[in-house]
C-alpha positions as CSV (number, residue, x, y, z in Angstrom):
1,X,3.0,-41.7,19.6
2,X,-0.6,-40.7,20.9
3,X,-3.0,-38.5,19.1
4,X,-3.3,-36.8,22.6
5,X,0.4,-35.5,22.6
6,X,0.0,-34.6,19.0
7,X,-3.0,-32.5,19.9
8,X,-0.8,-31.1,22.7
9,X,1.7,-29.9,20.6
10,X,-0.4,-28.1,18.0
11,X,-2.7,-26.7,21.0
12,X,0.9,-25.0,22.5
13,X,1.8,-23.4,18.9
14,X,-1.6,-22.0,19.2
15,X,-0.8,-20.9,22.6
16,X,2.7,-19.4,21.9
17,X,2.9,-15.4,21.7
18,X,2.4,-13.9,18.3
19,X,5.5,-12.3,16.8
20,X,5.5,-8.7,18.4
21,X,3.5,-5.6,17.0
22,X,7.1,-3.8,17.5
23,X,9.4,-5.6,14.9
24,X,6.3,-6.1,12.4
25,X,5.9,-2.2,12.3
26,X,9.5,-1.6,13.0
27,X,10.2,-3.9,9.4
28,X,7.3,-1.9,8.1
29,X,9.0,1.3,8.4
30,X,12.2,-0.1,7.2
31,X,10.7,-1.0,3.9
32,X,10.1,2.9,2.9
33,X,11.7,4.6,0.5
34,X,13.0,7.3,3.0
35,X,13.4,5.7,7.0
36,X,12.2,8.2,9.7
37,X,15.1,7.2,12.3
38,X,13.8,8.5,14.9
39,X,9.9,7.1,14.4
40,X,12.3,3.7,14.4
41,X,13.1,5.0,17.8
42,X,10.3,5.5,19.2
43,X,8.8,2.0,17.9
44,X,11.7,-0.5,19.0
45,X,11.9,1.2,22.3
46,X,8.4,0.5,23.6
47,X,9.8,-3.5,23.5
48,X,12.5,-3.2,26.1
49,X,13.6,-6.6,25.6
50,X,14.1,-6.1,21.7
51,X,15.4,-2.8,23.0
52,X,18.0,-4.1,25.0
53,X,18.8,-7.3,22.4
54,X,19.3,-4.9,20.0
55,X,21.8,-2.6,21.5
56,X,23.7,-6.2,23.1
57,X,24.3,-7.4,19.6
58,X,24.9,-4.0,18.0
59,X,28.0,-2.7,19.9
60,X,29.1,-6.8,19.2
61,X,32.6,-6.6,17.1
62,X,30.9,-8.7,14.9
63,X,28.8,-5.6,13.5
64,X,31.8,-3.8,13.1
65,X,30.6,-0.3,14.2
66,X,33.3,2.6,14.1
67,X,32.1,3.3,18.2
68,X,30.2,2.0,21.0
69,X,26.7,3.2,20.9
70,X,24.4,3.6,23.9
71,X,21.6,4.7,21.5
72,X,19.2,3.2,19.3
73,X,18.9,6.3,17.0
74,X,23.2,6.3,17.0
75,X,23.0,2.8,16.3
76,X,20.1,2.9,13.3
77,X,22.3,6.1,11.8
78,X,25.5,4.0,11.8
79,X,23.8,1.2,10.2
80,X,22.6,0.5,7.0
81,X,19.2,-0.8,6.7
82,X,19.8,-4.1,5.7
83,X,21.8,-4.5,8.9
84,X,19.0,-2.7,11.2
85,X,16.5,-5.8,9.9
86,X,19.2,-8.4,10.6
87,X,19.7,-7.0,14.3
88,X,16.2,-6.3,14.5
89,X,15.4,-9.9,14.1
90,X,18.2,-11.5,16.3
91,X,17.1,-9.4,18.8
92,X,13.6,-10.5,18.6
93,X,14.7,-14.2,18.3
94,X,16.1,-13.6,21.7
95,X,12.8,-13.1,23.2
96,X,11.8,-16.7,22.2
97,X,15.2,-18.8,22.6
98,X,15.3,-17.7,26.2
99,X,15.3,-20.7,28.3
100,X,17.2,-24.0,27.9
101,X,15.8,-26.4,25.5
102,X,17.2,-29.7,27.6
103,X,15.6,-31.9,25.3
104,X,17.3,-31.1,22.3
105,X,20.5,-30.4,25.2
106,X,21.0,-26.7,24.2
107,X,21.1,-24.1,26.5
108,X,19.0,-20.7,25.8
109,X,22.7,-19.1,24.3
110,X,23.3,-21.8,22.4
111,X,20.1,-22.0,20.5
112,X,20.5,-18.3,20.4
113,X,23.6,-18.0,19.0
114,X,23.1,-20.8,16.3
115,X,20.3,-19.2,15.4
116,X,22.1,-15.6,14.8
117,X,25.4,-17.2,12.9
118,X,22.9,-19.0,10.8
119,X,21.2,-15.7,9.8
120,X,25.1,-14.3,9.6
121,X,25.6,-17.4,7.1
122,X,22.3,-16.2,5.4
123,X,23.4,-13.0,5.0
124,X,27.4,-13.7,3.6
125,X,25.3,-15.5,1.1
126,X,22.9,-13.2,-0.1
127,X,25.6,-10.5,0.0
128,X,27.8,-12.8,-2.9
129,X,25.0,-13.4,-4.7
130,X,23.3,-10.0,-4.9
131,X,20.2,-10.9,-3.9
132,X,17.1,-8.0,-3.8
133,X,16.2,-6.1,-0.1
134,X,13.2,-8.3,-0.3
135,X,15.0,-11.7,-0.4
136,X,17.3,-10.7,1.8
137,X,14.7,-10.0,4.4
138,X,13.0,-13.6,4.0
139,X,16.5,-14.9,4.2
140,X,17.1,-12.7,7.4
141,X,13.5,-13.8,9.0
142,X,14.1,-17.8,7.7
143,X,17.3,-18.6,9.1
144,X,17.0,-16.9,12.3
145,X,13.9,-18.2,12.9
146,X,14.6,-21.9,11.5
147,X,14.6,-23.4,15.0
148,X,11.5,-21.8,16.3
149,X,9.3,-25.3,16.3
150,X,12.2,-26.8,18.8
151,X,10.8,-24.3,21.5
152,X,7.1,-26.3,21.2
153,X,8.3,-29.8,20.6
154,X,11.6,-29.2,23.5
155,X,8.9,-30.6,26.7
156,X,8.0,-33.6,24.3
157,X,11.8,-34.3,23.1
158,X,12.4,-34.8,27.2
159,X,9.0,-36.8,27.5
160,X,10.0,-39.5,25.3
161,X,13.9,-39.1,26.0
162,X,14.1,-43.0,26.0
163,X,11.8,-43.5,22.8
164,X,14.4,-40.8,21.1
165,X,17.0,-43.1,22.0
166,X,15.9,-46.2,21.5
167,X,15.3,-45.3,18.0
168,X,18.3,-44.0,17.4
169,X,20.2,-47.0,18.6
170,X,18.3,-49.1,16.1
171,X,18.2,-46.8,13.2
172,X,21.6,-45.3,13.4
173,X,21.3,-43.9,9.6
174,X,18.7,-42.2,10.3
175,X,18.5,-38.4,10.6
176,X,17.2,-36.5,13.5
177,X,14.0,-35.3,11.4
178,X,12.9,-38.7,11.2
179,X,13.8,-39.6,14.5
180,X,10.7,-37.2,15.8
181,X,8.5,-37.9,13.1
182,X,8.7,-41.0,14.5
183,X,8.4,-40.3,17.7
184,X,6.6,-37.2,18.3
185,X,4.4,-37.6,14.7
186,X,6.1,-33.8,13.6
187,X,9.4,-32.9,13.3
188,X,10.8,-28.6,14.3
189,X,10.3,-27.9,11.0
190,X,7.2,-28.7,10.5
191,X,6.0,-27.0,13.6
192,X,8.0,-24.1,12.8
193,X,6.6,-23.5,9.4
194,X,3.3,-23.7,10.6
195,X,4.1,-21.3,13.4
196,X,5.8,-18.3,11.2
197,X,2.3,-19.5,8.6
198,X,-0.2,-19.0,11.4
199,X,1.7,-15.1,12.2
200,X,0.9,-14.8,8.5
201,X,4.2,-14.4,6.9
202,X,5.0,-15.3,3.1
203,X,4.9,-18.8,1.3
204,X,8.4,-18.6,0.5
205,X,9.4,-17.9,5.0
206,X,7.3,-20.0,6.1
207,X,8.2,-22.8,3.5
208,X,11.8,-22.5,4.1
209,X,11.5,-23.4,7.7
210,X,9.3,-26.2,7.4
211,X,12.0,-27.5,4.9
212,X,14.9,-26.6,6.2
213,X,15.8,-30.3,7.4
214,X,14.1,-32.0,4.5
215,X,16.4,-32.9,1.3
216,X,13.5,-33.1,-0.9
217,X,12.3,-30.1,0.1
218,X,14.4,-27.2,1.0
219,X,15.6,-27.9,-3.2
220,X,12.1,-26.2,-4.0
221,X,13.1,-22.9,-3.8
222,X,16.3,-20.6,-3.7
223,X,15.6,-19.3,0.1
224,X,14.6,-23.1,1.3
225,X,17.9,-23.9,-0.1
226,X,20.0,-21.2,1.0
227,X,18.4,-21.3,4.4
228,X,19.2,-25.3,4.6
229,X,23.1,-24.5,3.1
230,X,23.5,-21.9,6.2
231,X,22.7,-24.3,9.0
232,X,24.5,-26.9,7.5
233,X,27.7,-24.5,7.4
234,X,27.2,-23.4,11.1
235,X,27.2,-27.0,12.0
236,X,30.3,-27.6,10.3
237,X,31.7,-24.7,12.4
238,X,30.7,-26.7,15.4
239,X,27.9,-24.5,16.1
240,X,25.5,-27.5,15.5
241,X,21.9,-26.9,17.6
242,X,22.4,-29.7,19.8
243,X,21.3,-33.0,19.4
244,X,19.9,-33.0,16.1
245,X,23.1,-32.2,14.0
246,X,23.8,-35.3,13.0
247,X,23.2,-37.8,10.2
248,X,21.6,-35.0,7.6
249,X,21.4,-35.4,4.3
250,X,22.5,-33.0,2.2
251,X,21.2,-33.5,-1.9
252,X,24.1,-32.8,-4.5
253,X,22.0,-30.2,-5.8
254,X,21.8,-28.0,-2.7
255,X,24.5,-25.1,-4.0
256,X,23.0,-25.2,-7.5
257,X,19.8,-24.6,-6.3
258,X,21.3,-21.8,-4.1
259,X,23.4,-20.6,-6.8
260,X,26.6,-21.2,-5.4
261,X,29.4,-23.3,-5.8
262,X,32.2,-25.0,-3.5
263,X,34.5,-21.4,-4.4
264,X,32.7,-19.4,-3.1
265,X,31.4,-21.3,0.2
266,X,35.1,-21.3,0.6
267,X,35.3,-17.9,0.4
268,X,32.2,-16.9,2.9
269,X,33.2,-19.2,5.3
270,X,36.2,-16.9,7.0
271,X,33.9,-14.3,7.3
272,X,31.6,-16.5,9.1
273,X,33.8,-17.9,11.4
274,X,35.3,-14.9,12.1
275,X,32.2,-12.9,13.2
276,X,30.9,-16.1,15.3
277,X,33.7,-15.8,17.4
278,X,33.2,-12.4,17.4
279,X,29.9,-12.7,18.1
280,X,30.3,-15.0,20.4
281,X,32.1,-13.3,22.9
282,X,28.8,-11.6,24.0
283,X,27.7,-15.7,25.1
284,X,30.7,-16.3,27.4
């Protein structure tokens, strides 16, 4: 792995568009006491694209809304405000996970999509366990986000296709993490974390994406480990992310830290399934 490449990769998180003006005042607004609707309006339409994300996923059977909407302002009074974050933030995911990421062999819907049902998985959880609005919005922003750093590293994963392989074929225990540590000197991630830390959100967001892959660290925190617990449930839905599901390790102490235990991820995971196919019809 050259330092050059390394350089290269950090240099194109630099590069990488900031996370929009529109959902940071949009979540702004949303943390009030009493939400002015239609100021919600006015800010989430001057992003068309998180405009028309927004209304895609919304009239999704997965969101279970009594009617179609063709709104925003219908939709927001329809929902309640924990949902409007949760769109809010899959829709703005959608902006980022729009091209094909062939070296991790995902197409844009599929990284998409993983990335939504693992926020979905995110949000089952925090709804069994109660968590406050605040934790449940770093839970929302972690897990939708977790993937971010494969955008950066997806033109070096093709540039050193072979190297991948050639260290998987002799290491065959090892996990994908390791794999690009190896050959890339980062792993997703890392470059993730540092991403959502350069667009200045909180320790505990940004922390839970870099660790979100890493068994000794996404045990450091209840998000890291709830965040970790929901991709590794959407992977055993088959929704896996492409190449790197495989070989992870998951520590025994993963639901204690999250606060859950085999009874209840049995429970959730109906409801999960059931509003990724749902969901999932918009990706056909």
């Amino acid at each position: 792995m050259s330092e050059f490449i390394l350089e290269k990769i950090f240099e194109k998180v630099d590069n990488l568009p900031p996370f929009p003006k529109t959902a940071q005042r949009a979540l702004e607004l949303l943390r009030e006491d009493e939400v002015d609707y239609k100021s919600l309006e006015e800010i989430v339409k001057s992003d068309p694209a998180i405009a028309a994300n927004f209304l895609k996923l919304v009239n999704s059977a997965a969101f279970s809304l009594p009617q179609k909407v063709d709104s925003l302002l219908k939709a927001f009074m329809l929902l309640g405000v924990d949902q409007i974050k949760f769109i809010l933030l899959a829709s703005v995911s959608g902006k980022y996970f729009s091209k094909d990421l062939t070296g991790y062999g995902l197409s844009a819907e599929d990284i998409w999509l993983h990335s939504i049902v693992c926020g979905i998985a995110a949000e089952e959880i925090a709804h069994e366990l109660k968590l406050s609005v605040e934790k449940k919005e770093s839970l929302y922003i972690a897990s939708i986000l977790h993937d971010l750093g494969k955008i950066v590293l997806d033109l070096y994963t093709n540039l050193e296709e072979k190297r991948f392989h050639q260290i998987s074929e002799e290491n065959p225990k090892w996990d994908f993490m390791q794999i690009e540590w190896l050959a890339l000197g980062v792993d997703h991630g890392m470059v993730g974390g540092y991403l959502l830390k350069r667009w200045k959100f909180p320790e505990e967001i940004y922390f839970a994406v870099r660790a979100h892959h890493d068994p000794d660290l996404m045990v450091q925190s209840k998000v890291s480990a709830i965040v970790a617990l929901s991709n590794i449930i959407v992977s055993l839905l088959g929704i896996t992310g492409g190449v790197d599901a495989f070989n992870y390790k998951v520590p025994e102490n993963l639901l204690e830290v999250s606060g859950l235990d085999s009874k209840t991820i049995e429970k959730i995971l109906p409801r999960i399934y059931r509003r990724t196919l749902l969901l999932g019809r918009l990706f056909v």
